[in-house]
Every structure is written in C-alpha cells, then in structure tokens.
C-alpha positions, 0 to 999 in steps of 0.5 A, spaced: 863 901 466 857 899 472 853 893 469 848 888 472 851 882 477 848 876 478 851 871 483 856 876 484 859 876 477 859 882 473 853 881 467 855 885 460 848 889 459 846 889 451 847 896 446 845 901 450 850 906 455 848 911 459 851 916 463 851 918 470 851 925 471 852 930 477 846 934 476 850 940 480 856 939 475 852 936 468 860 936 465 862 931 471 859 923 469 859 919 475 859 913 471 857 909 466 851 904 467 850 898 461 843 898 461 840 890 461 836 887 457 828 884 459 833 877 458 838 879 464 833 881 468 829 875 469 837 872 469 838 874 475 830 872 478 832 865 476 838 866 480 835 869 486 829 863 486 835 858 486 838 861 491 832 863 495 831 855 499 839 855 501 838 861 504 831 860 507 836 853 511 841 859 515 837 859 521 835 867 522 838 870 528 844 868 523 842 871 517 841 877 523 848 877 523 849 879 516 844 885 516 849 886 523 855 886 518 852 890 512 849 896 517 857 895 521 860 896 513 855 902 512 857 905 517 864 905 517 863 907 509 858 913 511 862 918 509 864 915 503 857 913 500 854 921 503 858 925 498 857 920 493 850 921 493 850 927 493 855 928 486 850 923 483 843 925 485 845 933 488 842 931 494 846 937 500 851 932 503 847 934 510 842 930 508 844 924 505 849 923 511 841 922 514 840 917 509 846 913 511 844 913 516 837 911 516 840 904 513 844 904 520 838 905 524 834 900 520 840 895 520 840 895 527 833 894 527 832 888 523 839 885 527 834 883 533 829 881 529 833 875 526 831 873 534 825 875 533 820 872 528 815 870 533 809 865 530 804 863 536 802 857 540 794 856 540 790 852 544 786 847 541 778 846 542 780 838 542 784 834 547 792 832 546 792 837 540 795 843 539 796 849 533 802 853 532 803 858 527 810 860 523 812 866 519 815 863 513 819 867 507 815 869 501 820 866 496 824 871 491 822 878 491 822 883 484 825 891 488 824 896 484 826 903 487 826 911 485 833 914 486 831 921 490 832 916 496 838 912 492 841 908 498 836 909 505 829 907 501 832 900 498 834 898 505 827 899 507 826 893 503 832 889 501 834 889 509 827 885 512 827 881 504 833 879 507 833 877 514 826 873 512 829 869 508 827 871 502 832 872 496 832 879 491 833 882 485 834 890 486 832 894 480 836 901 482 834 908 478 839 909 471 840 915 474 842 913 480 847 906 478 853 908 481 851 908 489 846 902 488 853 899 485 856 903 492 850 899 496 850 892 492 858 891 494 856 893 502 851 888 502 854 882 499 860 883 503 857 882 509 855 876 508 850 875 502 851 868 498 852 869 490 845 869 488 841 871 494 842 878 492 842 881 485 843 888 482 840 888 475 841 895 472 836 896 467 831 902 464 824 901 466 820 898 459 825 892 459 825 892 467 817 891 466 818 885 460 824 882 464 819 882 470 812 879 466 817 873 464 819 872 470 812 872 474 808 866 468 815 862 469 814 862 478 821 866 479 817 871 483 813 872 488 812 879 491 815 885 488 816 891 491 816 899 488 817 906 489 814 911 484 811 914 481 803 912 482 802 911 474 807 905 474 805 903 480 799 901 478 801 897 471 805 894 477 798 892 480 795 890 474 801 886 473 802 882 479 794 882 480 794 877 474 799 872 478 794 873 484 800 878 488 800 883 492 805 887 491 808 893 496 807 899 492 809 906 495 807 912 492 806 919 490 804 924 495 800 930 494 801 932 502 797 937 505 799 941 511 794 945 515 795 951 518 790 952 524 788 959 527 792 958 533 799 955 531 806 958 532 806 961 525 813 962 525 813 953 527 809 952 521 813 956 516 819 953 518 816 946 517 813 948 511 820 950 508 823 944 510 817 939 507 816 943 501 823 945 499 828 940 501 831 935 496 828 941 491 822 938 493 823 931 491 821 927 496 814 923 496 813 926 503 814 933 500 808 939 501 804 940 496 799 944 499 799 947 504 792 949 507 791 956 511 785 958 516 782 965 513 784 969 518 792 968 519 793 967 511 795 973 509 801 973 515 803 965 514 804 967 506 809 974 508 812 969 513 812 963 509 816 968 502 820 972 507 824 965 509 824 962 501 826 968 499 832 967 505 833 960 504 841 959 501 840 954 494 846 952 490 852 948 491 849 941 495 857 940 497 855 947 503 850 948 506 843 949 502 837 948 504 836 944 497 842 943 491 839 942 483 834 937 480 835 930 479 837 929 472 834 932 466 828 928 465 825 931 472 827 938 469 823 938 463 817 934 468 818 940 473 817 945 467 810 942 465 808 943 472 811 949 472 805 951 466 800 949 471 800 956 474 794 958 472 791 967 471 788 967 478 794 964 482 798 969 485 805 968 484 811 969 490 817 969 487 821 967 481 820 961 476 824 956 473 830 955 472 836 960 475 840 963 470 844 969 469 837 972 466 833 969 471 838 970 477 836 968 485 839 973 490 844 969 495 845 964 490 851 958 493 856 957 487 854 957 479 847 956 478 850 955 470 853 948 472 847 945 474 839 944 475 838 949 479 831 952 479 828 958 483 823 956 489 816 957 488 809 959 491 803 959 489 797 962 493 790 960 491 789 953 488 783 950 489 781 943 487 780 943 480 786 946 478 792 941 476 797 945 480 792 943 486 790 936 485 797 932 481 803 930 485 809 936 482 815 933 483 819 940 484 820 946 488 814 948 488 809 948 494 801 950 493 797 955 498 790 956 500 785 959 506 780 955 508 775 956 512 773 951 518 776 945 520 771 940 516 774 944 509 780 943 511 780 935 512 775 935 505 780 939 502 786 935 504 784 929 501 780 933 496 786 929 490 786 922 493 793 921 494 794 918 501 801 919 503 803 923 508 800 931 512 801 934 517 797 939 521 801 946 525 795 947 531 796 949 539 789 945 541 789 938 541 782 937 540 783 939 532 790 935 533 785 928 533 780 930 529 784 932 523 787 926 525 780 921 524 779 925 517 785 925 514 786 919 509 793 919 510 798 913 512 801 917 517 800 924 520 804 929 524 803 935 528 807 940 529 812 937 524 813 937 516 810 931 512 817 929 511 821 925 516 821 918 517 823 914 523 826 907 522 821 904 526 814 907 525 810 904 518 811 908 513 806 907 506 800 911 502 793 909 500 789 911 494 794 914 490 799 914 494 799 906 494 795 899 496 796 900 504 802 896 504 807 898 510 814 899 509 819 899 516 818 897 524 815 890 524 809 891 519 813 891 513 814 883 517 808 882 513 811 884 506 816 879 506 813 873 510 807 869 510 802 865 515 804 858 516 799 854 521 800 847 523 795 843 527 799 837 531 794 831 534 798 827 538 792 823 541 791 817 536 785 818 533 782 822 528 779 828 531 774 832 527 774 840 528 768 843 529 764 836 530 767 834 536 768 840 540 767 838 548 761 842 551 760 843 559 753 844 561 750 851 563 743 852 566 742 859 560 734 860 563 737 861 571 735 868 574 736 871 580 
C-alpha cells in the first residue's frame, strides 16, 4: 500500500483506497495509494516548516551535494524508474528514458549552483558605507505537480526548492503515486533530513482544503502547480488572499506556423512528434497547426500520410505513443472529440480503438488499454471549441491563413501562451513571429515539444502568470532578495539628504 510520508515515516491515509493502473493493461494494478486527508496535508507543511530553519543553517555548496547525490541515485535507478513510468503512465519507454534524464541533467545543474547563489556588492553614495544583497529561501514550498511528466516535471521544482533552502511538501498525481513514491525514496536517500521533504498522496479537493489551512496558519510561503488552467487559477486566488505569487505552469494551445518556404517534410515530422506524442499529453503539444494557403493542401497529404504510418500501441516497443493516461482522461478526450464540428474535415478514424473501430499496424492488443486513433482536423477557426481549448489528447487542429500578420493573430487568437513553433527557410519571418507571438518559448524549425534543462520554461495568459521553471530563472521561484546596508563611519548617514555632489559648470559651451 503507497501512502503519505512525513518526516520519513509512512502516514495511515483516511477511507479512501485507489488503484493504481497501467493504462496499456487496465487488469494490472500497479499499486495501491491510501488517499490523505485535508488534516494530512497541512501535517506534513508543519513538518517541512519545522524543518525548513535547520535546512536553511547547511551552508549550500553542501546542500549542492545532495542534489549531487539524488542526481547519482537517479542515474544508477534510471532503467528502473523508466519502465516504471511507463507501466503506471504508458508513456513509450523511450521517452521516459528522457525523463529520467532530465532529472540527471537538471541535477548536475543545480549541483553547481549550490556554489553559486550569487548576491551583489553595491557602492554607496556615502562614504565608509557599503550595500550588499543576499538571496535567502523562500521558507516551506506547497508542489503540486500533474502526472503526464511523473518524475522529470517535479525535479524542476523540488531540486532548485531544495538546494535554496527551502523545504517541501510534493503532492504527486493519484495516478500516478507509484513512481512519486519511487522518486521520494531516491531523494530523501541522498541526503535529505526527516521532514525537509514530504511526500502527501492526496486527491485535489482535499489537497486544496489541507493547502488553505496551511497558508491562514504560515506554514506555507510559495506553492508551485502544473495543471490544468481552471485549477491554476483557484490556486491564484488562493495564494493571492495571502499576498503570494505562486508558480503556475499551465495548459497550452501551442500554435505551429507553416510558412510557404519551409521543408514540408521537416514540419510534418515536427508536427507529429508534438501533436502525437505521450498521445498528446503534453502541455507543450500542438494544438493548431497554421498553414500558409499555397502549400496547405500538400503539408495535410503529407502530414495524414506519416499519421496514418506512425506505429501506436504497446509502449514497451517502439511507438510513436502508447494509451491514455487513466480513464478520467479518456472520458475528457472523448468530450473533445464532440467538439468536431459540420464544416471540419476529418483525416482519420476516431476514438477509441477497438476490434469495431480497428487502426491498420496496430503494436500489440488495443483491447487491453486506452488506445485511441490519431486524429486531424482541418479547418478550425477561431470561435470553434476544438480551436480555442487546450484538448488533451491525440488530437491536432489544422488551418490556412493567408499572410504572416494572420498567422501570429491567429496564433495567439486562444490566450494560451505557452509554447509555438514556426517551419520557415527566411530568417525575417523567424524574428518577427518571434516579436508577435505571446508565447514564453519559441522554436523555429523544432516542435513545440522539447525542453532543455537549462532554458526557462513557463506560459503567460492561460498557460500561466509568467513564472519561469529550470536554468537560473527559476532561482527566482524559490529565494528572495535581501538588501543590507553596513555603515561603518560612526555617525548616523542619511541617504538621499546627505549625497556628495562635485561642482560642474553645466551653462560651459564651446
């Protein structure tokens, strides 16, 4: 039985028992997650809030060898902590190879910055003064993180929190409990004292109660989400009433622009890859992909052909994607799916696949899993559900436009600002898509998918309050500004009133 831990000891959840189940294989439970209560989580924010001064006191190039240690213990698991998110999640074991990875990367990252949490000396306006800066952590940190990136998304916050100072409570998906219990025990074996790092296994109304107590009584003092944009913002109203900016990272609806002079065969690889693979369920995945009028026809032949190619199916072999995440994201999926309207055109089959409902190449037996078909859609516009909503699926939207300028209007057209990509051979539309569109990152001649451990990751608009995750920037997440003024002259100096000012001739001209 998975269950919440606190200060490193296993926590008896309430009533509740849910399984864990491989979405590729529904009669194979994973594992069994006792679901916490409201009481329980606040529990465990005591305990990191407790915890947070002693951890804050381990100076941080020492704290950057625990992150040393968790990335070692990561690596030497990897092979491990891979196939088992992709039996609990279904994600092709190719690609989550790459998210362990990207908790390795990330680590080795953040090991250097333990020596490198810079502030600043700052010249004085006064004499025998002098100013400094200092970043100092933020205190105890609230995670709350989506289970389509299980393992990768949640080092993004719980490596820099940790290496800050700061201490954590990580609220795992229910669905995903069994590797971020895999994950917990890696990282509080590298190092972690009890109580600087809690694992709450929890479903999101009693996540939100526990979370709301903990924030009136001070045990919290930044949250961080991945979600979906509706929770985000009752998490930004939450935190907002407590004078909080939390870390939201969103949905997307992430355009991809097809201009007259890319290589078509480029953008259809692109195009497949970001709108198809994890079936979809990424929130850097393509929602729309915007196609310039005179080569539209040819990038939709093309585009069907390599879909209709692509092997689906068993996420132990090599697939393009595997199932559906669970069976709460089927029956989202499918409501999307009602979204196609009369005047869309259609390439494909739909839904679910079946023995009734077959997909020629099929990998293995689609009547054990979530399987669902891929599906285009040409000719959404603005106005149309399918067009402005995030749909969380293997489902990829299609247009022409007509010039540039429509192309960016219609990028940003659903408010979502989370990742785009343009296909182009002329630099001078590269940079001026890259001006217009409203989006926190840009490729060109890449997918929207694909983030480097290193580069700022992170949304505006719908897809979040432009909070940055990964690199340096989200050093800014979790620590904040500290300014000291030292005046070692022996009188009271008065800033601003008592500024040395040299003489100049201002009215001298040649």
């Amino acid at each position: 039985m998975l269950s919440s831990m606190i200060d490193g000891v296993p926590v008896p959840g309430g009533a509740r028992v849910q399984d864990s189940r491989n979405p590729a294989d529904l009669a194979d439970v994973v594992g069994q997650v006792a679901l916490a209560d409201a009481d329980t989580v606040t529990a465990a924010a005591r305990s990191a809030h407790a915890a947070q001064r002693a951890w804050a006191d381990v100076p941080a190039p020492v704290r950057g060898q625990v992150i040393a240690n968790i990335g070692a213990l990561v690596e030497a698991n990897a092979e491990a902590l891979a196939r088992l998110v992709t039996r609990e999640i279904g994600k092709p074991l190719a690609e989550s190879r790459g998210e362990v990875q990207e908790i390795v990367d990330t680590c080795r990252f953040f090991l250097g910055e333990g020596r490198r949490l810079y502030g600043q000396t700052v010249p004085s306006e006064m004499p025998d003064k002098q100013l400094f800066t200092f970043r100092e952590p933020v205190g105890t940190a609230m995670i709350i993180t989506a289970g389509n990136f299980p393992v990768a998304v949640p080092s993004w916050y719980l490596v820099p929190a940790l290496l800050c100072g700061n201490t954590v409570v990580w609220k795992p998906a229910a669905y995903a409990a069994a590797g971020a219990d895999a994950l917990y025990q890696l990282f509080v074996r590298g190092g972690l004292p009890a109580g600087v790092l809690n694992l709450v296994q929890a479903d999101g109304p009693e996540t939100f109660a526990g979370l709301s107590a903990a924030l009136d009584a001070g045990l919290v003092h930044k949250v961080g989400f991945t979600g979906s944009t509706e929770v985000g913002r009752a998490i930004g109203e939450l935190c907002g009433r407590h004078l909080q900016s939390p870390c939201l990272e969103l949905g997307g609806k992430n355009p991809m622009v097809v201009t007259e002079d890319a290589d078509l065969d480029l953008a259809v690889e692109g195009a497949l890859f970001a709108g198809f693979g994890t079936a979809g369920q990424r929130c850097t995945s393509l929602g729309t992909v915007l196609v310039h009028e005179s080569v539209h026809g040819e990038f939709l032949r093309r585009f069907a052909a390599a879909t209709a190619a692509a092997a689906i199916g068993d996420p132990t072999r090599e697939v393009l994607y595997g199932p559906l995440l669970d069976e709460r994201f089927a029956t989202s999926y499918e409501k999307y799916l009602g979204w196609i309207e009369g005047g869309h055109r259609v390439l494909g089959a739909t839904g679910r696949i079946t023995p009734d409902n077959p997909r020629a190449g099929f990998v293995g037996d689609p009547s054990t899993g979530l399987f669902y078909h891929p599906v285009i859609v040409d000719g959404v516009r603005p106005g149309d559900a399918l067009f402005d909503n995030e749909t969380f699926g293997p489902i990829v939207g299609v247009t022409a436009y007509r010039s540039l300028d429509e192309a960016i209007d219609l990028a940003n057209a659903p408010g979502y600002g989370l990742s785009s990509a343009i296909y182009t051979t002329d630099p001078a539309k590269a940079f001026a898509f890259r001006r217009g569109i409203g989006a926190g990152m840009v490729s060109v001649n890449n997918s929207t998918s694909g983030a480097e451990a290193h580069l700022p990751f992170g949304g505006n608009g719908r897809s979040g309050n432009g909070s940055r995750q990964s690199g340096m920037w989200v050093l800014d997440q979790f620590t904040r500004w500290q300014a000291l003024n030292w005046d070692y002259s022996g009188r009271l100096q008065k800033a601003q009133l008592e500024v040395a000012v040299l003489p100049a001739d201002l009215d001298f001209r040649l």
